[in-house]
C-alpha positions in Angstrom: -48.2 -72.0 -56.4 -48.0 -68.3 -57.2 -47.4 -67.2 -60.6 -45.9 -63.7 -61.8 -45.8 -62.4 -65.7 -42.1 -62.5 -66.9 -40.4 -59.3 -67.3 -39.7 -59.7 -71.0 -42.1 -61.8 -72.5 -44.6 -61.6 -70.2 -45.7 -65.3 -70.0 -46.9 -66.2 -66.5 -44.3 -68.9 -64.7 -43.9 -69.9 -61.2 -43.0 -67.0 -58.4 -39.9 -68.9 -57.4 -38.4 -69.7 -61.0 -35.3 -67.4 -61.3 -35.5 -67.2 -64.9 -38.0 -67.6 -67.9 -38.1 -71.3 -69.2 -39.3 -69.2 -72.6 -37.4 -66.5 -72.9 -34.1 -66.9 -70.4 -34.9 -63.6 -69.0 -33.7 -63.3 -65.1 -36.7 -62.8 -62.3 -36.7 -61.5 -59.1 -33.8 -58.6 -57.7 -30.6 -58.1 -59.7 -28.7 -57.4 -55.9 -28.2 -60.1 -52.7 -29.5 -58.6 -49.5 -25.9 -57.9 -48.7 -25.0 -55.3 -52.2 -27.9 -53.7 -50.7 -27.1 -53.4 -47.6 -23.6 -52.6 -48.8 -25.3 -49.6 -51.2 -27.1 -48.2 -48.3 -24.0 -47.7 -46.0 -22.4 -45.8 -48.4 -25.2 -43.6 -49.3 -25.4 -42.9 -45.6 -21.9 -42.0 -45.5 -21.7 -39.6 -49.0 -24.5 -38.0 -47.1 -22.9 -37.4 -43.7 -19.9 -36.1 -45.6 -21.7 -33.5 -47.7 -24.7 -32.5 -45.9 -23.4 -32.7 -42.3 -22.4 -29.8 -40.3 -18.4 -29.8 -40.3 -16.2 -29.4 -37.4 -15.4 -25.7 -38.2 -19.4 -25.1 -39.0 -19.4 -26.1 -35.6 -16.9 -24.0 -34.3 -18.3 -21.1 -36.2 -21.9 -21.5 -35.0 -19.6 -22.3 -31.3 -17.9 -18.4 -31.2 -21.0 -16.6 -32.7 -23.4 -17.9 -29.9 -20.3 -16.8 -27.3 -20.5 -13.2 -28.9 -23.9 -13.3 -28.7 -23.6 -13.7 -24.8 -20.9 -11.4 -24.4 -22.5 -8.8 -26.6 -25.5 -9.0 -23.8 -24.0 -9.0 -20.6 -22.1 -6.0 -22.2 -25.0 -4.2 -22.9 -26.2 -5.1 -19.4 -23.1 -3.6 -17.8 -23.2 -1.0 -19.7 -26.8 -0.3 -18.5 -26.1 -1.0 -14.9 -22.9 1.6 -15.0 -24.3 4.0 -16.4 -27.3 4.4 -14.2 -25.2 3.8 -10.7 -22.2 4.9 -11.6 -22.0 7.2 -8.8 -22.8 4.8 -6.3 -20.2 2.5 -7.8 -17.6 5.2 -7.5 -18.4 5.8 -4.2 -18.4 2.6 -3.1 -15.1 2.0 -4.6 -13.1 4.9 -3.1 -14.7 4.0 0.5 -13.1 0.2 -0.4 -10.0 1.9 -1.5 -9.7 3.9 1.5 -10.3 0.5 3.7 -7.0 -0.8 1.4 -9.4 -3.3 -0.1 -7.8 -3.3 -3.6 -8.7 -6.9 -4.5 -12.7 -7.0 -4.2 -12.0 -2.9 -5.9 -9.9 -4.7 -9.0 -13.0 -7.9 -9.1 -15.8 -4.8 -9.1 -14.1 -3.0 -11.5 -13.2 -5.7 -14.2 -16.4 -6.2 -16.0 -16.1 -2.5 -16.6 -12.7 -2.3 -17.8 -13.4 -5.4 -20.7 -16.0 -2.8 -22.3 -13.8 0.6 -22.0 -14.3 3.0 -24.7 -17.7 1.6 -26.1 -20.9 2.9 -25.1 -19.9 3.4 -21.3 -19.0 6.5 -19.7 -15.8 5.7 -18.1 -14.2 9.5 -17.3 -15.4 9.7 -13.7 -13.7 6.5 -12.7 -10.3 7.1 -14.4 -9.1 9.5 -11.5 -10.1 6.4 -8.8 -8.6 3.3 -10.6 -5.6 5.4 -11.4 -5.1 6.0 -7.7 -6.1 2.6 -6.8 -3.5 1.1 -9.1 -0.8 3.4 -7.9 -1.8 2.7 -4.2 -1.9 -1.0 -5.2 1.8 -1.0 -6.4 3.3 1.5 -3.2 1.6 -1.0 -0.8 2.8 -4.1 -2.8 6.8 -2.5 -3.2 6.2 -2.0 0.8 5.0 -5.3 1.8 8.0 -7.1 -0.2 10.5 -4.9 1.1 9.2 -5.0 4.7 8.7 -9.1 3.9 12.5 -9.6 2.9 14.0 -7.2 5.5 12.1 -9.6 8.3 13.2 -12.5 6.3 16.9 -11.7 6.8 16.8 -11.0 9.9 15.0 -14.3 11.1 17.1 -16.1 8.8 20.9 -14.6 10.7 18.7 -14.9 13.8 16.9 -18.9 13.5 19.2 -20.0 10.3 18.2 -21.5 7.2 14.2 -21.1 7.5 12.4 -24.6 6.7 11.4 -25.8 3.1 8.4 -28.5 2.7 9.4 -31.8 0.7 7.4 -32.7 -2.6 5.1 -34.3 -0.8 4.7 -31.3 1.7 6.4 -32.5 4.6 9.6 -31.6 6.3 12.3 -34.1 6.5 13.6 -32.5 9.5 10.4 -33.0 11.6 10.2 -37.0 10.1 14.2 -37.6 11.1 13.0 -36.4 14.6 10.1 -38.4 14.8 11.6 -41.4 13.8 13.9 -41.3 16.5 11.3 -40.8 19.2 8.7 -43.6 18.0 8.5 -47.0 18.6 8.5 -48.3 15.1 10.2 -45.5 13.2 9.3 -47.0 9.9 5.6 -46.1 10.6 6.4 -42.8 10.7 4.4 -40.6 8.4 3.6 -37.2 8.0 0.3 -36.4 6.4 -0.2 -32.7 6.7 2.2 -29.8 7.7 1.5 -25.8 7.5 3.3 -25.0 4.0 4.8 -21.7 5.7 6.4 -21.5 8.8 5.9 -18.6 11.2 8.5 -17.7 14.1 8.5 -17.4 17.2 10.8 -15.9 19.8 12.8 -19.2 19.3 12.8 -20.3 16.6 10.7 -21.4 13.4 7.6 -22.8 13.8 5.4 -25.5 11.8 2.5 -27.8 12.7 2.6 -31.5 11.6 -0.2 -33.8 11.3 1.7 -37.1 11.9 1.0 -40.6 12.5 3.2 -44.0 14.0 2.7 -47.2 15.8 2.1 -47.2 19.2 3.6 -49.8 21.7 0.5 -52.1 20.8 1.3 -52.3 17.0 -1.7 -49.6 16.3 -1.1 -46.7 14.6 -2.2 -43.0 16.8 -2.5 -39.7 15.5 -1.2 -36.9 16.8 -0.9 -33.3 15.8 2.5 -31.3 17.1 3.9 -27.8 16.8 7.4 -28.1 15.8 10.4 -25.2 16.5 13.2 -25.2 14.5 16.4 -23.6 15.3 19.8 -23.7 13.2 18.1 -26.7 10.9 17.6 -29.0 14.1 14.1 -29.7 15.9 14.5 -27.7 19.6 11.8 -28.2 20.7 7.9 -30.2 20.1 4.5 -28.9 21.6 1.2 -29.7 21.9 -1.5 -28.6 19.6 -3.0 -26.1 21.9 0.0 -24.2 22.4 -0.5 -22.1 19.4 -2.9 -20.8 16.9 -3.5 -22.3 13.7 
């Protein structure tokens, strides 16, 4: 049997003996397993809580490393304009003379987010001020020319056809319904969202699907024209251009 020295008297008694039979003094830990483990959890937690990094530390140490990387691909912009900025002007008048104003607005905007620092900007103001003016005059144009056409194919075809939520024309399904064998079957699964015109009439494509005569459902894909809200007339797929 092992023996240990008391705490207090120091007399030697058994390992297992919870207190001195001289003295009454306790032995062994002053704390169950569980206070201990109990005491440890909550050290764990006061440390979290005042030594961890806090949500907005994070978000600090978040927008400084984004600045960082802005603050470089400025200063590589600003590099790269300044030692091609003739090309770059060049290029962009030949794509402003071509009317390509889109890819001319996408070349110029990681120039315009660093205007006024560092970058030499003057020889481009004349061409972006034209390009923007252009860009509006063309814009005014194709809206008015777009709503002139519109009225007249609207007094000429009527009402001009609107998809449903799910992007299919009720028109087209009310005259499918009434040409297939099991008109409950009949659904339309993709439609062109704008119709064009022809001398007719309006025109959509539907991709479609019913039951045949067998029970088994056939796709099909139809060009519709539509005339005065009502379904004049239903082609192939080949007829037209999609």
């Amino acid at each position: 049997m092992a023996l240990i020295q008391c705490k207090e008297c120091g007399k030697r008694i058994s390992k297992k003996t919870k207190e001195c039979p001289k003295c009454g003094a306790p032995q062994g830990s002053k704390y169950t397993i569980r206070e201990v483990f109990y005491v440890f959890i909550l050290l764990v937690f006061i440390y979290s809580l005042f030594s961890g990094e806090s949500t907005k530390d994070r978000q600090l140490r978040q927008e400084k490393k984004i600045e960082k990387q802005n603050t470089e691909i400025k200063r590589k912009n600003t590099l790269y304009f300044n030692q091609s900025k003739e090309e770059i002007v060049k290029d962009l008048n030949h794509k402003i003379q071509n009317k390509e104003y889109q890819e001319v607005l996408r070349i110029t905007s990681k120039y315009f987010a660093f205007k006024g620092e560092d970058m030499d900007m003057h020889s481009m103001n004349y061409t972006i001020t034209e390009l923007v003016k252009k860009n509006k005059q063309d814009k005014i144009k194709r809206e008015k020319e777009y709503n002139k056409n519109l009225t007249e194919l609207i007094a000429k075809f009527g009402k001009r056809p609107v998809t449903r939520w799910d992007g299919g024309y009720q028109i087209i399904k009310n005259y499918l319904q009434i040409i297939a064998k099991d008109p409950d079957s009949v659904k339309l699964y993709a439609c062109s969202k704008f119709p064009r015109h022809t001398q007719n009439g309006w025109l959509v494509f539907c991709k479609w699907r019913a039951k045949n005569s067998f029970g088994a459902m056939n796709s099909q894909i139809n060009w519709f024209i539509i005339r005065n809200s009502k379904i004049i007339s239903m082609e192939e797929a080949s007829m037209y251009d999609f």
